[in-house]
C-alpha positions, 0 to 999 in steps of 0.5 A: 466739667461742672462750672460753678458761677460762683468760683472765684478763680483770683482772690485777694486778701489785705493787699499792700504795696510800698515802695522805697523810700516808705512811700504806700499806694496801696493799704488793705484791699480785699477782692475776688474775681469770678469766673467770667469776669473782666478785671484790670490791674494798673502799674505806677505808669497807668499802663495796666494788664487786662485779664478775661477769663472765659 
């Protein structure tokens, strides 16, 4: 299998998140995860998810 460093295995693009009531946590972000890399996702209680792609 040919593994390119540069793939991006995860990518986001103009990420919103509102909740009832209109209340907006998140506006606009835009990233991308590469192979390889580490990343965290954290809920409204700072409990978060760990991912690691290898």
């Amino acid at each position: 299998m040919d593994t390119n460093e540069h793939e991006h295995v995860i990518e986001i693009t103009d990420l919103r998140r509102v909740y009832g009531g209109g209340f907006e946590a998140v506006r606009g972000i835009t990233f991308r995860v590469g192979r390889g890399e580490i990343f965290a996702l954290l809920g409204t209680n700072g409990g978060g998810r760990l991912s690691r792609r290898s």
